[in-house]
C-alpha positions in Angstrom: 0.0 0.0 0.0 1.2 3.4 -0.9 0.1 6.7 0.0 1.0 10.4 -0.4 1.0 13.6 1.2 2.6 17.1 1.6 4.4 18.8 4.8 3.3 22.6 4.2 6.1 24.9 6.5 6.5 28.5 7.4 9.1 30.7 9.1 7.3 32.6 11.9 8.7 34.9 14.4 9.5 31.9 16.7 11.0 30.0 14.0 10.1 27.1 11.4 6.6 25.8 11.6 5.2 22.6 10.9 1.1 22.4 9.4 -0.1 18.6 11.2 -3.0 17.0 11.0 -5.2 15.0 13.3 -6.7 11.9 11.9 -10.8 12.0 12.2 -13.0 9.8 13.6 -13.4 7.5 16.9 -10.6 5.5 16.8 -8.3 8.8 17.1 -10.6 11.3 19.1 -8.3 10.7 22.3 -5.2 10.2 20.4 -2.4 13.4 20.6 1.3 12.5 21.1 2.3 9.8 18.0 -1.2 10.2 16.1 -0.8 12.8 13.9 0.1 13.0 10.7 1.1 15.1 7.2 -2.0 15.3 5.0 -2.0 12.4 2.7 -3.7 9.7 1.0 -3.6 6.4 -0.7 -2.6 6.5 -4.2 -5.4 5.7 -6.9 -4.0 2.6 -9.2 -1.0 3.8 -11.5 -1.5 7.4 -10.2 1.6 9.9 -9.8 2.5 9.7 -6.2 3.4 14.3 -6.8 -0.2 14.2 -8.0 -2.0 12.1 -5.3 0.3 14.6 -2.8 -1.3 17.4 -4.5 -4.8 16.5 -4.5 -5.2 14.4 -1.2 -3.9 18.3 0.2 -6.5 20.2 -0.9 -9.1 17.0 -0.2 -8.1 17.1 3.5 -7.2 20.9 3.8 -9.2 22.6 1.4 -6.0 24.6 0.9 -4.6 24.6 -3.1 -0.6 23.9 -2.6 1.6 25.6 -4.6 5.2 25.1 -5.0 8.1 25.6 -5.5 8.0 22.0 -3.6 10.9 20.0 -2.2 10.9 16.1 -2.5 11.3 14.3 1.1 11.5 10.9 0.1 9.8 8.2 1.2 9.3 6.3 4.8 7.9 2.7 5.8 4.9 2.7 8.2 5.2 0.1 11.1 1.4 -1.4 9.1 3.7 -1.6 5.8 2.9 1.5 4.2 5.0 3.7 2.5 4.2 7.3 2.4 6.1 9.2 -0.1 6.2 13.0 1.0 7.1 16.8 -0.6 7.1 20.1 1.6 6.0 23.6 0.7 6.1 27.1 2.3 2.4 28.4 3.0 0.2 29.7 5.7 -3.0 28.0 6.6 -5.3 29.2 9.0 -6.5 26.4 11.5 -9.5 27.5 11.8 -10.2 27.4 8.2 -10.0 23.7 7.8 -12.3 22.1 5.1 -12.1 18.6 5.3 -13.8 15.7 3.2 -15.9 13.1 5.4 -15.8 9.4 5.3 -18.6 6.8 6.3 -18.3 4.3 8.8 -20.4 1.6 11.2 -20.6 3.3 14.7 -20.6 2.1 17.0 -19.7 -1.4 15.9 -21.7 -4.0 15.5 -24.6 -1.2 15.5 -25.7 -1.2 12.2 -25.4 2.7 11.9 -23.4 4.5 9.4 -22.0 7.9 10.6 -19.6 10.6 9.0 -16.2 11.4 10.4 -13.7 13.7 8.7 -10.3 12.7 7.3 -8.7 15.1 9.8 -10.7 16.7 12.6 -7.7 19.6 13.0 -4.9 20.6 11.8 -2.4 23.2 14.0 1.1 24.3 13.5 3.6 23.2 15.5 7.7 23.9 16.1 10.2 20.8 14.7 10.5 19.4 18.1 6.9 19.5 18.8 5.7 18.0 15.9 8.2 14.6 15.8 6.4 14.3 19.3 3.0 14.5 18.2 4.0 12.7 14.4 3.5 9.3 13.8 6.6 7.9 14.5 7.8 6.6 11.2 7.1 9.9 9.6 9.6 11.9 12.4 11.8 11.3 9.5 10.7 13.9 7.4 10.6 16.7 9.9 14.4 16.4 9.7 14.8 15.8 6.1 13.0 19.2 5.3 15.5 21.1 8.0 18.5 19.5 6.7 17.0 20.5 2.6 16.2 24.1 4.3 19.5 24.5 5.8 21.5 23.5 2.7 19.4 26.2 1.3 19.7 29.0 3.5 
């Protein structure tokens, strides 16, 4: 399985800033530290991995990215999954968040369908913050995108 997504940064008075995301629904409502995650999504069969990035974005966000975007590679989930990943300066307000739903049995067993979102928030957080409240096989790209921005500055 292979999924997509994009780590959208800005310098603020405080420093470099990190745009999370929370994961929706029940099984992550009282999840924070090691739950969250860069926006992403699964990629479609044969679909460009940059495209999927691009679109699952603005999906979960309702933010259109736009570049110039630097390539972070790609990590292994402990479930198997890899998630291939790009970064992008931007702002986002939090409070702005437009997110797409999905449907699910809940409670289970109940026989009732209920919409979650994708993400239920998304908040900016410093580096060392956000490898605390990342998932931890994705910590790896909060330091791939301050090495690339220190080789650039």
């Amino acid at each position: 399985m292979r999924s997509a997504g994009l780590l959208m940064f800005r310098r603020a008075s405080g420093g470099l800033e990190l745009l999370l995301a929370h994961p929706g629904g029940p099984f992550w409502a009282r999840k924070d530290d090691g739950a969250w995650t860069l926006p992403k999504g699964e990629l479609g069969d044969g679909e460009d991995p940059f495209a999927a990035a691009l679109r699952e974005f603005e999906e979960e966000t309702g933010c259109v990215p736009t570049g110039p975007f630097l390539d972070l590679g790609e990590i292994r989930q402990k479930s198997g999954k890899r998630v291939q990943a790009w970064a992008f300066q931007g702002d986002l307000d939090p409070e702005r968040l437009l997110c797409n739903l999905f449907e699910m049995e809940w409670p289970p067993r109940s026989g009732r369908m209920q919409q979650f979102p994708e993400i239920d928030r998304v908040a900016w957080f410093d580096p060392a913050t956000a490898r605390r409240k990342l998932l931890p096989a994705q910590q790896p790209f909060v330091e791939r995108l301050e090495q690339l921005l220190a080789g650039a500055g």
